[in-house]
DSSP file (Angstrom, degrees, kcal/mol; ACC not computed):
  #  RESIDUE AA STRUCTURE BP1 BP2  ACC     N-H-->O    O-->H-N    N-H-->O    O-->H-N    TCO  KAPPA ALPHA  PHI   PSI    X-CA   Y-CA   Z-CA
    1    1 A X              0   0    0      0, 0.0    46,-0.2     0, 0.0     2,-0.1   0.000 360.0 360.0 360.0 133.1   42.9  -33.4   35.8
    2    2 A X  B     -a   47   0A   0     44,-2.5    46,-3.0    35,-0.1     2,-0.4  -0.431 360.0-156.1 -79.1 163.7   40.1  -35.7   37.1
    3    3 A X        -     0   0    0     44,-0.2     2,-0.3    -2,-0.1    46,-0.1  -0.966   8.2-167.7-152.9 135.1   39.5  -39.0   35.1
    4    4 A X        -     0   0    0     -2,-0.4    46,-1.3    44,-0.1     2,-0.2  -0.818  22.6-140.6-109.7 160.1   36.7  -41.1   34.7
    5    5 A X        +     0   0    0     -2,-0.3    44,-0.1    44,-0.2    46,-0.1  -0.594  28.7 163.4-103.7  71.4   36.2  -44.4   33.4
    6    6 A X        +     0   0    0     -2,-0.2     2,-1.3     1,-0.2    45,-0.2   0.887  14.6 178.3   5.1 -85.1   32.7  -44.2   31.4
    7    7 A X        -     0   0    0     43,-1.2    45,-0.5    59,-0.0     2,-0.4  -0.778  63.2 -33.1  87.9 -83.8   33.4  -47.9   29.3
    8    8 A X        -     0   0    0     -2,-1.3    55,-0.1     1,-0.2    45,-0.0  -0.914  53.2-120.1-147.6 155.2   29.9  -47.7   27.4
    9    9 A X  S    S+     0   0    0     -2,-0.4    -1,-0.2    53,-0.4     5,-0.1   0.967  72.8 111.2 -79.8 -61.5   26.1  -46.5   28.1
   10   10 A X    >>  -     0   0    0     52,-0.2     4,-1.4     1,-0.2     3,-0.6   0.459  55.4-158.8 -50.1 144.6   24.3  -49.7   27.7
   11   11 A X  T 34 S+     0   0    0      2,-0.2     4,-0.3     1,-0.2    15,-0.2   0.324  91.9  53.7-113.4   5.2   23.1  -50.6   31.0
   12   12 A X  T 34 S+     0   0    0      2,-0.1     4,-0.4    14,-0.1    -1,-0.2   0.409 109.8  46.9 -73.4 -22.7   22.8  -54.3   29.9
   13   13 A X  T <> S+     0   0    0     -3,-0.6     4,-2.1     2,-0.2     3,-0.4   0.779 107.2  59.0 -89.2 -74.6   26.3  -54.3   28.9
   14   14 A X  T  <>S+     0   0    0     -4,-1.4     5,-3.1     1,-0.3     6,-0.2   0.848 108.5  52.6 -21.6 -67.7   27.4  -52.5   32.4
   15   15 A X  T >45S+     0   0    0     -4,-0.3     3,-0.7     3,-0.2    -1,-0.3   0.600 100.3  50.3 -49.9 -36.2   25.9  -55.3   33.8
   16   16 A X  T 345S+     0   0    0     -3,-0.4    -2,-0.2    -4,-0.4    -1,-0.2   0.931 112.8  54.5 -20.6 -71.5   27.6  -58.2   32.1
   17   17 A X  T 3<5S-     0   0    0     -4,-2.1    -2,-0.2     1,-0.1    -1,-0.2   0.500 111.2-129.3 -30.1 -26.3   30.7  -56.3   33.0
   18   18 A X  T < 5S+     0   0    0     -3,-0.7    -3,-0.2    -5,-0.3    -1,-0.1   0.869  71.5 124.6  33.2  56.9   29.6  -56.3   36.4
   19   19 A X  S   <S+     0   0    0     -5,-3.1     2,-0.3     1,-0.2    -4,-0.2   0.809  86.2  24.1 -80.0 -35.8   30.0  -52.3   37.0
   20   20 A X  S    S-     0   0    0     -6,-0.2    -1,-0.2    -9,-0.0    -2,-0.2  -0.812  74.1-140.4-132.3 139.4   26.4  -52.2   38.1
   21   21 A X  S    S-     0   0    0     -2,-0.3     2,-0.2     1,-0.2     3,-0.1  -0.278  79.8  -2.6-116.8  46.0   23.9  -55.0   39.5
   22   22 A X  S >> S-     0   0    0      1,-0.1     4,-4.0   -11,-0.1     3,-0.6  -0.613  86.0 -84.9 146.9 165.6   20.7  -54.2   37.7
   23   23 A X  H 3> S+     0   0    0      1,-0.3     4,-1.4     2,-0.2    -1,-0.1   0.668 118.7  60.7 -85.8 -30.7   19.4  -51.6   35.3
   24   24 A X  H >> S+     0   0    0      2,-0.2     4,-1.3     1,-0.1     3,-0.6   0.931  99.7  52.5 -52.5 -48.5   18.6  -49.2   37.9
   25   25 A X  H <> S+     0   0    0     -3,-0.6     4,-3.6     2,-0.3     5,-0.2   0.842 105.5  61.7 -47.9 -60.9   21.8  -48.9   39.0
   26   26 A X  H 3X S+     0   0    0     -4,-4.0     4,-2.9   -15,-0.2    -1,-0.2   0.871 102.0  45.6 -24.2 -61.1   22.7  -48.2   35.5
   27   27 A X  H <X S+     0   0    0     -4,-1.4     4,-1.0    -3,-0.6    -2,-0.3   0.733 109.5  55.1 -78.6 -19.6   20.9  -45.5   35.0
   28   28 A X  H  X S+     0   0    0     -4,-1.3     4,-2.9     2,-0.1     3,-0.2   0.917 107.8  53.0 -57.7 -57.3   22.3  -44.2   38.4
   29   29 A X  H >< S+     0   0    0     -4,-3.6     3,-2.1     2,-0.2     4,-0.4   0.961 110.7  50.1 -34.9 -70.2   26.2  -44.8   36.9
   30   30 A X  H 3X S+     0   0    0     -4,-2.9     4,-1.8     1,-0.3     3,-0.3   0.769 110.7  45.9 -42.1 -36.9   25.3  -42.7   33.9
   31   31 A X  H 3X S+     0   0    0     -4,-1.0     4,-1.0    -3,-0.2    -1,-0.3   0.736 105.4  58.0 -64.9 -34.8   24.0  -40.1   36.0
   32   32 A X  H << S+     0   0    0     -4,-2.9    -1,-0.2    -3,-2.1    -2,-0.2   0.445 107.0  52.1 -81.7   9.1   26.9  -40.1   38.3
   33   33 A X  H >> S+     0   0    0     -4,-0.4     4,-3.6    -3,-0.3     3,-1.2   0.849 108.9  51.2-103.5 -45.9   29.3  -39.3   35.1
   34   34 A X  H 3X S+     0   0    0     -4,-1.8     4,-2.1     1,-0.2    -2,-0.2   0.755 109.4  44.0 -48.9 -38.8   27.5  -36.7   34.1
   35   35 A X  H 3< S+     0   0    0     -4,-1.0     4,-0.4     2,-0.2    -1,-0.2   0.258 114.4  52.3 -89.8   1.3   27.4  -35.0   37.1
   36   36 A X  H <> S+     0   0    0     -3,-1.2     4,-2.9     3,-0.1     5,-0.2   0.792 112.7  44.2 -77.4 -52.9   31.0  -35.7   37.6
   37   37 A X  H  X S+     0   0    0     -4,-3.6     4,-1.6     1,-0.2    -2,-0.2   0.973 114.2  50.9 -65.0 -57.9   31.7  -34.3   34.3
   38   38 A X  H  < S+     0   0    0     -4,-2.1     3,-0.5     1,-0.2    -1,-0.2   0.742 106.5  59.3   1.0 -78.3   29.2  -31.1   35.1
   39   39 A X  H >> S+     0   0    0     -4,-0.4     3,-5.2     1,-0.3     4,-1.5   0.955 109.4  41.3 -48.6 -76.8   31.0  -30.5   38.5
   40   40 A X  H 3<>S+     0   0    0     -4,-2.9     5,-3.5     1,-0.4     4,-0.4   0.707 105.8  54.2 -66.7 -17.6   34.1  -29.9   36.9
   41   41 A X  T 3<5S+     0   0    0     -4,-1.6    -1,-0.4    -3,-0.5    -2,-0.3   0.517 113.3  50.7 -89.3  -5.9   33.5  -28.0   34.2
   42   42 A X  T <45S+     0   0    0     -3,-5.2    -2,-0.2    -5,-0.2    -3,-0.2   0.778 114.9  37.8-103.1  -8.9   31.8  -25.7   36.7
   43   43 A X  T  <5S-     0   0    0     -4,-1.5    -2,-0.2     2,-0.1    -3,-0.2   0.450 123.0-101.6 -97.1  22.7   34.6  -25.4   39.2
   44   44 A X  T   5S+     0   0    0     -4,-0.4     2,-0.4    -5,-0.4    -3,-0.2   0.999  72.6 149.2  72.3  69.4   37.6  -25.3   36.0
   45   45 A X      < -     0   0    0     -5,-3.5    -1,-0.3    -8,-0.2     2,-0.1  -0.925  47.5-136.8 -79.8 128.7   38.4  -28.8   36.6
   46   46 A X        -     0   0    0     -2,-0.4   -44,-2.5    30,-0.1     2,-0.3  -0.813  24.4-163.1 -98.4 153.1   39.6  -30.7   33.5
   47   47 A X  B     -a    2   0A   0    -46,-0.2    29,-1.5    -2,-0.1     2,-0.8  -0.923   9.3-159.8-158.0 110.8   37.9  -34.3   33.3
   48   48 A X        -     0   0    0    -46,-3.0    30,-0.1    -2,-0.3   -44,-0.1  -0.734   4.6-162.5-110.0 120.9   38.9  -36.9   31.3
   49   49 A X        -     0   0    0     -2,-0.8    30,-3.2    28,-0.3     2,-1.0  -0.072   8.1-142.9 -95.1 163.4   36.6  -39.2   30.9
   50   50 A X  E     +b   79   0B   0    -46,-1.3   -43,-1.2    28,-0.2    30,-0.2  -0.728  19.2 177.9-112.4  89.8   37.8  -43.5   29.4
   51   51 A X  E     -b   80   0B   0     28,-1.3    30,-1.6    -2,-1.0     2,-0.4  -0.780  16.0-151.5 -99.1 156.4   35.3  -45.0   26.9
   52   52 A X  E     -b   81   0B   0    -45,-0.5     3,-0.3    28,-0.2    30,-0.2  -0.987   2.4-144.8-131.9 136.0   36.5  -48.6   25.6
   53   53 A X  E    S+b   82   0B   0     28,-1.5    30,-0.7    -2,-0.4    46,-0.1  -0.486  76.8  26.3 -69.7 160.5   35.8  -50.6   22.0
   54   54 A X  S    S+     0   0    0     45,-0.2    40,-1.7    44,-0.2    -1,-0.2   0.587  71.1 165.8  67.1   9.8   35.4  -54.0   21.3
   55   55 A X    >   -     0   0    0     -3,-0.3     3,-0.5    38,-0.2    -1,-0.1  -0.105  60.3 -85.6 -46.2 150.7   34.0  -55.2   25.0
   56   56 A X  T 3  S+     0   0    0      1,-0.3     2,-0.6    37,-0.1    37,-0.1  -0.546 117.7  18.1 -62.4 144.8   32.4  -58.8   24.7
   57   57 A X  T 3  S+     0   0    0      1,-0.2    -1,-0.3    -3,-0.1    36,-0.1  -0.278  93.8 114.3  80.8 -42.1   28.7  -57.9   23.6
   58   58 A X    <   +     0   0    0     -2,-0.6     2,-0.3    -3,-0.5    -1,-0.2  -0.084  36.8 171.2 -92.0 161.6   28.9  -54.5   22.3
   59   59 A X    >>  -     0   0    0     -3,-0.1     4,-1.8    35,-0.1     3,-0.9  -0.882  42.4 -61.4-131.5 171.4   28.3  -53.6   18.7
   60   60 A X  H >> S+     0   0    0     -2,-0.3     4,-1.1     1,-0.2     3,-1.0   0.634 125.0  45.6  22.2-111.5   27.9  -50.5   16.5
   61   61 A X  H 3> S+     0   0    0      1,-0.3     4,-0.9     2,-0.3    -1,-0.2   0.381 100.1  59.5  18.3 -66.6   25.6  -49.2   17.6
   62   62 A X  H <> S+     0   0    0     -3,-0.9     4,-2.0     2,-0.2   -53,-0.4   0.856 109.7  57.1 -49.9 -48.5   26.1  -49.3   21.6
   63   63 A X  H XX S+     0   0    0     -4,-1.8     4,-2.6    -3,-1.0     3,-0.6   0.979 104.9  48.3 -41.8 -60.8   29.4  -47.2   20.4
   64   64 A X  H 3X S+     0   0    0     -4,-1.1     4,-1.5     1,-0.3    -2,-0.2   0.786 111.3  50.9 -61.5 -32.3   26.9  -44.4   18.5
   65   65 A X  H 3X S+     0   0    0     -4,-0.9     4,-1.7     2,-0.2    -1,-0.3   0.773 112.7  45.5 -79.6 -36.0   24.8  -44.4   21.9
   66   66 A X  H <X S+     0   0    0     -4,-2.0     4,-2.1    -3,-0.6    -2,-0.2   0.902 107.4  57.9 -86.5 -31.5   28.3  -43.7   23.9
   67   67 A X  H >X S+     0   0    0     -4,-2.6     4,-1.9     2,-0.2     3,-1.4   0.985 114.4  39.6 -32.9 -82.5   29.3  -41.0   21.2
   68   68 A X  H 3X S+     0   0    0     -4,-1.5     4,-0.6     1,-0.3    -2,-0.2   0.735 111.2  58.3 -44.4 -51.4   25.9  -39.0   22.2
   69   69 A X  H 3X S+     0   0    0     -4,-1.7     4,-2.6     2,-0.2     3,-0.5   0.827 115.0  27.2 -46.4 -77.1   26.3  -39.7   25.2
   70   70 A X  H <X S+     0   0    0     -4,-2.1     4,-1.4    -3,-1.4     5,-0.4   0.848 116.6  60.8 -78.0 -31.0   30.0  -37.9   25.7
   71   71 A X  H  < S+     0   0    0     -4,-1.9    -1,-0.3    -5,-0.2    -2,-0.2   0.682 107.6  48.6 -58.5 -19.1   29.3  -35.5   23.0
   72   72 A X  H  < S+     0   0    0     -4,-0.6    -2,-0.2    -3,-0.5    -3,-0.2   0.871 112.0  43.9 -97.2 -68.5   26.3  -34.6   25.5
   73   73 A X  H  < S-     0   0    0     -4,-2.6    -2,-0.2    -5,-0.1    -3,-0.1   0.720  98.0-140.3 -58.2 -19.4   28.3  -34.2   28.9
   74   74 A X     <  -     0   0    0     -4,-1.4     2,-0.2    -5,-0.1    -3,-0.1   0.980  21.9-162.1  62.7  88.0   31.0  -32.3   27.1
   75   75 A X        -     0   0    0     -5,-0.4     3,-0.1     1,-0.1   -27,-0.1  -0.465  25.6-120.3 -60.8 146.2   34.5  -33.9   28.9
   76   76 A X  S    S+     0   0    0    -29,-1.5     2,-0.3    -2,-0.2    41,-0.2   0.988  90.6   1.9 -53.0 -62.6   37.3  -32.0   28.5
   77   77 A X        -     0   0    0    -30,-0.5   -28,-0.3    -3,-0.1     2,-0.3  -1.000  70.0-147.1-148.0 167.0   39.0  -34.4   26.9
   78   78 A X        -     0   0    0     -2,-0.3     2,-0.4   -30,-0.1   -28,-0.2  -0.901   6.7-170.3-119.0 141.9   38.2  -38.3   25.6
   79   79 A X  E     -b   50   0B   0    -30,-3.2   -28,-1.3    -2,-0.3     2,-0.3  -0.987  10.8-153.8-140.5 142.1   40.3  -41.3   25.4
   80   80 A X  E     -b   51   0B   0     -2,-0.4     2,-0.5   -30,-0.2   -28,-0.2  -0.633   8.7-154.6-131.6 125.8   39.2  -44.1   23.8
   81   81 A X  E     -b   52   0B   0    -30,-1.6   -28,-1.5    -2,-0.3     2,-0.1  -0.949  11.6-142.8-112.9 137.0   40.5  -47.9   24.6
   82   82 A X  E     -b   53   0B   0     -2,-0.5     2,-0.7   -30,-0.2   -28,-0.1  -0.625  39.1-113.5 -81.7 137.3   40.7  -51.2   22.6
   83   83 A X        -     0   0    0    -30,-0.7    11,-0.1    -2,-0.1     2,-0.1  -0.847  26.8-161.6 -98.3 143.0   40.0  -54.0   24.9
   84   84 A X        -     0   0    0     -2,-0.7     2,-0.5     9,-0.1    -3,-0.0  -0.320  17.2-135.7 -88.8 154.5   42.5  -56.2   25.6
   85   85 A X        -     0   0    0     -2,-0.1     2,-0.3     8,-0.0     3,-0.1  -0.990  23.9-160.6-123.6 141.6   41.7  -60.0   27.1
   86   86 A X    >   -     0   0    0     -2,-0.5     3,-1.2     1,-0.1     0, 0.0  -0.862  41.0 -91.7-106.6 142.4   44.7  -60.5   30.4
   87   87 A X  T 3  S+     0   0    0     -2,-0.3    -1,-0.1     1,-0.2     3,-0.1   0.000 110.9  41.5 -30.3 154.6   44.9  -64.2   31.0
   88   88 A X  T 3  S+     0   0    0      1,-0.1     2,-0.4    -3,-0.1    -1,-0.2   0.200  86.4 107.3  78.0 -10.6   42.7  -65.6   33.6
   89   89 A X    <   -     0   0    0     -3,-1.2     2,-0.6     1,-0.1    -1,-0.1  -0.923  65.3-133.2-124.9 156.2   39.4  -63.5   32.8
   90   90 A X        +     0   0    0     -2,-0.4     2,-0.3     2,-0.1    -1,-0.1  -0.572  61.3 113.9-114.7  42.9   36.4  -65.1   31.2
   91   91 A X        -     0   0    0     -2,-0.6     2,-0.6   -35,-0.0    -2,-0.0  -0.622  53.4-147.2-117.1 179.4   35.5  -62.7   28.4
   92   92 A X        -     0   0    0     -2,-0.3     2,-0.1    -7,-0.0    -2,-0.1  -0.938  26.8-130.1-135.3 132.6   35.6  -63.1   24.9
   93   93 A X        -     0   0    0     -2,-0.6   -38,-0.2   -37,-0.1   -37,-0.1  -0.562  30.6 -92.2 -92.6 175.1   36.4  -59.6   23.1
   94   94 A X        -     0   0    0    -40,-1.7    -1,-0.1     1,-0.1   -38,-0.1  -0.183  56.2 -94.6 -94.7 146.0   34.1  -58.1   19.8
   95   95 A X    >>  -     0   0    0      1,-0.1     4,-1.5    -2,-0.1     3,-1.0  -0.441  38.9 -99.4 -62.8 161.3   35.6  -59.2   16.2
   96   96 A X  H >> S+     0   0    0      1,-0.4     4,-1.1     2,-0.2     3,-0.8   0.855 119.0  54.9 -41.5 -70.2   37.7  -57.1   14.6
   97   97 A X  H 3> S+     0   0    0      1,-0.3     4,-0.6     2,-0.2    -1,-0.4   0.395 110.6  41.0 -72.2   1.8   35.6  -55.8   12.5
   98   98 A X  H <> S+     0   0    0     -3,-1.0     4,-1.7     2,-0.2    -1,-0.3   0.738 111.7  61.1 -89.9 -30.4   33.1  -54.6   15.0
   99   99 A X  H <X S+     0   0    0     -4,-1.5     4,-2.8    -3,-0.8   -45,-0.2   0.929 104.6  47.5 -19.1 -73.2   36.0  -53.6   16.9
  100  100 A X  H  X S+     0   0    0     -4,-1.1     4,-1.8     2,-0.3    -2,-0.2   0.709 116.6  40.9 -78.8 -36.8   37.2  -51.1   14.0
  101  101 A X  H >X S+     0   0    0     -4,-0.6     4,-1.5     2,-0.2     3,-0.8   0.971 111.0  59.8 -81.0 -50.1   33.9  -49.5   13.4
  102  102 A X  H 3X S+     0   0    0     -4,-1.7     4,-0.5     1,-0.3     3,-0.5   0.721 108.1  45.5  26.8 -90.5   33.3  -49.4   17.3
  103  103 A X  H >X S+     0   0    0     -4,-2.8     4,-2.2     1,-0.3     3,-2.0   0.822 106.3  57.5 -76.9 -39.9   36.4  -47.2   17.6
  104  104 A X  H <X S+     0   0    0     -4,-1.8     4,-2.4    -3,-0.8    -1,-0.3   0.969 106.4  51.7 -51.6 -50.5   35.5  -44.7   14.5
  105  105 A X  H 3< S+     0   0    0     -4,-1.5     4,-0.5    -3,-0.5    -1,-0.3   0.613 113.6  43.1 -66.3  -1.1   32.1  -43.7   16.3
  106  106 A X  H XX S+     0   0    0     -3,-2.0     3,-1.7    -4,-0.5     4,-1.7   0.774 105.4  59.8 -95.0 -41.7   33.9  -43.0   19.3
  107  107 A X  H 3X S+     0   0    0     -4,-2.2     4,-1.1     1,-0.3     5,-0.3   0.899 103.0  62.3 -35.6 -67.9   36.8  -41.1   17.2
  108  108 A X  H 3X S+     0   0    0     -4,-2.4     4,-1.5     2,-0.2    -1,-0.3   0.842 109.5  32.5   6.6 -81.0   33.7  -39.1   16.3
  109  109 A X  H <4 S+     0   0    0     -3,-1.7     4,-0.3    -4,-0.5    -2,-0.3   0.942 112.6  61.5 -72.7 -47.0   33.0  -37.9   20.0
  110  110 A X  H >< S+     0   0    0     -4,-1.7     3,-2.2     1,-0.2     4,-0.4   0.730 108.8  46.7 -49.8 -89.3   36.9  -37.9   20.7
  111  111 A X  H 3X>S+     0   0    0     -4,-1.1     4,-4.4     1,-0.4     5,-0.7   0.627 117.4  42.3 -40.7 -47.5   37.1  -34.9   17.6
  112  112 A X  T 3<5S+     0   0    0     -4,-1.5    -1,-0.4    -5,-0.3    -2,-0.2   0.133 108.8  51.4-105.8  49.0   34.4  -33.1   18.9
  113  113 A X  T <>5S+     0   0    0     -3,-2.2     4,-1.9    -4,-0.3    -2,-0.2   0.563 121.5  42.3 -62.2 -76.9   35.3  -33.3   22.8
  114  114 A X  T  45S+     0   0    0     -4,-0.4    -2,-0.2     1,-0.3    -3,-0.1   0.811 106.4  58.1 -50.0 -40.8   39.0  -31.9   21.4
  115  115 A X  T ><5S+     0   0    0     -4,-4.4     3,-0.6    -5,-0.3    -1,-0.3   0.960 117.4  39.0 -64.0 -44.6   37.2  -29.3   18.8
  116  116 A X  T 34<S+     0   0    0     -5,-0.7    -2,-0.2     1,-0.3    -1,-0.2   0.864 127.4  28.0 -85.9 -22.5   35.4  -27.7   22.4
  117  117 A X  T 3< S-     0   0    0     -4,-1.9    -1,-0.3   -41,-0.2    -2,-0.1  -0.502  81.1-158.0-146.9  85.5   38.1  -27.9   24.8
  118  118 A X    <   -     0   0    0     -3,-0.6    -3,-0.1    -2,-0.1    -4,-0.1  -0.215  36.4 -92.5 -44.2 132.4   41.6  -27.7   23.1
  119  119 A X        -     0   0    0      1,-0.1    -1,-0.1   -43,-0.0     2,-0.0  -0.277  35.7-121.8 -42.6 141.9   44.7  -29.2   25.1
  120  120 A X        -     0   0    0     -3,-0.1     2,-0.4     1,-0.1    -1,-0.1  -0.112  27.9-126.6 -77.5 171.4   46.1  -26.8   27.0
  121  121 A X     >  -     0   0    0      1,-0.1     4,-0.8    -2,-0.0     3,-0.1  -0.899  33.5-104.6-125.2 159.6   50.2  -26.6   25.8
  122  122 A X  H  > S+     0   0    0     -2,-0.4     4,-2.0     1,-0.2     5,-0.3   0.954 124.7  64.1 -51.4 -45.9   52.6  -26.9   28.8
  123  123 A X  H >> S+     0   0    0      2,-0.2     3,-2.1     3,-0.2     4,-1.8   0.957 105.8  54.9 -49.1 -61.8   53.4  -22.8   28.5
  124  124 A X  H >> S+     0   0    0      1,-0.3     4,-1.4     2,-0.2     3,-0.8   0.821 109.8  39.7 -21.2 -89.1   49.5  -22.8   29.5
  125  125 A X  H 3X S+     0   0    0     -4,-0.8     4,-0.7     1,-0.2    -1,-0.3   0.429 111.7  51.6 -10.5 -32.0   49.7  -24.7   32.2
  126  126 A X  H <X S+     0   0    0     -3,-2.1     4,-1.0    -4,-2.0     3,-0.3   0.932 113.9  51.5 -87.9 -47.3   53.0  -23.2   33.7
  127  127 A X  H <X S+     0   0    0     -4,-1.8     4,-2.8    -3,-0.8     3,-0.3   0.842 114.6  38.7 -78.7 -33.5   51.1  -19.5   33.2
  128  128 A X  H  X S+     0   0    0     -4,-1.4     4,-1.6    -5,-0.3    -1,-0.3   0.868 114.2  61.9 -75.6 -38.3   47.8  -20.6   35.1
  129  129 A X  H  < S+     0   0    0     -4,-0.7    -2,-0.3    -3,-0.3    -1,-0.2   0.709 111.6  34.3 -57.2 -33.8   50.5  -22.5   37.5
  130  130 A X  H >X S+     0   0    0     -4,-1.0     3,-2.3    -3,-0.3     4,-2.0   0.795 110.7  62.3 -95.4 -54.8   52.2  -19.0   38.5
  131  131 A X  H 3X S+     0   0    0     -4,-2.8     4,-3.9     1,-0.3    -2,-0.2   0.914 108.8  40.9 -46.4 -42.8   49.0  -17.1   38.4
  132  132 A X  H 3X S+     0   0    0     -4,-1.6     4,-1.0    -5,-0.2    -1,-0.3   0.658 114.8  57.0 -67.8 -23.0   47.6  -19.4   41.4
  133  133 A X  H <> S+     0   0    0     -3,-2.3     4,-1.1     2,-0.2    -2,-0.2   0.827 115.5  32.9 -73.0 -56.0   51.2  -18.9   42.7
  134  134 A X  H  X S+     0   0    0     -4,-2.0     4,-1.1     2,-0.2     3,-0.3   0.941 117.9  55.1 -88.0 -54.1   50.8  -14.9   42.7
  135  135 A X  H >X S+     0   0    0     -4,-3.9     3,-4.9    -5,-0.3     4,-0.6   0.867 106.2  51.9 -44.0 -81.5   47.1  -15.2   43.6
  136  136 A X  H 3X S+     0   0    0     -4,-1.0     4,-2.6     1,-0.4     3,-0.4   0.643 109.7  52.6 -25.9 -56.9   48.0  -17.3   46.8
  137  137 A X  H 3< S+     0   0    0     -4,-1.1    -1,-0.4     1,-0.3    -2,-0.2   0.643  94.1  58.7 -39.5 -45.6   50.4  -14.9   47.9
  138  138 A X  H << S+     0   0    0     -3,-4.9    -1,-0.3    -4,-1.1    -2,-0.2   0.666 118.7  41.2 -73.4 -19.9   48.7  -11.7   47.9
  139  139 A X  H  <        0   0    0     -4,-0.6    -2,-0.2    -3,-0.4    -3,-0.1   0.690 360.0 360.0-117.1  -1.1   46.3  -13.7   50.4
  140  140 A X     <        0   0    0     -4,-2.6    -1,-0.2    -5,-0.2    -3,-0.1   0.832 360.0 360.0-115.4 360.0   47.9  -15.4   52.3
């Protein structure tokens, strides 16, 4: 399974962050997730993409824009992070409570990412795992 790391859309935010150096660039990032996510869903790649709550700056709002966002690219599947501060870096993380709605509007996208492409259960996997097995075989 491929994985991306997304964080957030805001392309002001991106920048803080320093993922991106300028607003163009942003919209270039966004573009490239999308066309990650695209790509894999057309060769039957599963791609899970990593959005995080509670970054220094982001509110509400920024969350509801990263919902649409992944609800829009369709991942396979979404997993949603709290941010943490590690000693030594120079951020300040989002208050609780901006935190805690934060993470329900991405819990949103998470449900319906999961409603469109249920986890596969390990018997899945082993059967698709032999079929590529058998396939392989006949051809080579």
């Amino acid at each position: 399974m491929g994985q991306n790391g997304l964080e957030t859309t805001d392309g002001a935010l991106l920048q803080q962050l320093r993922r991106v150096g300028s607003a163009a660039e942003a919209v270039a990032y966004l573009q490239r997730v999308a066309d990650i996510v695209r790509t894999c869903r057309k060769i039957g790649l599963h791609c899970r993409v990593f959005v995080m709550a509670g970054l220094p700056g982001q509110d509400v709002s920024m969350a509801h824009d990263t919902r649409r966002f992944v609800e829009q690219i369709r991942p396979t599947a979404l997993n949603i992070k709290v941010f943490k501060m590690y000693p030594g870096i120079e951020l300040q993380a989002a208050d609780d409570g901006n935190c805690e709605a934060q993470l329900e509007a991405l819990r949103q996208a998470q449900a319906v990412v999961n409603s469109q492409h249920p986890t596969p259960t390990l018997f899945d996997r082993s059967r698709r795992w032999l079929r590529t097995l058998v396939r392989r075989g006949r051809h080579e």
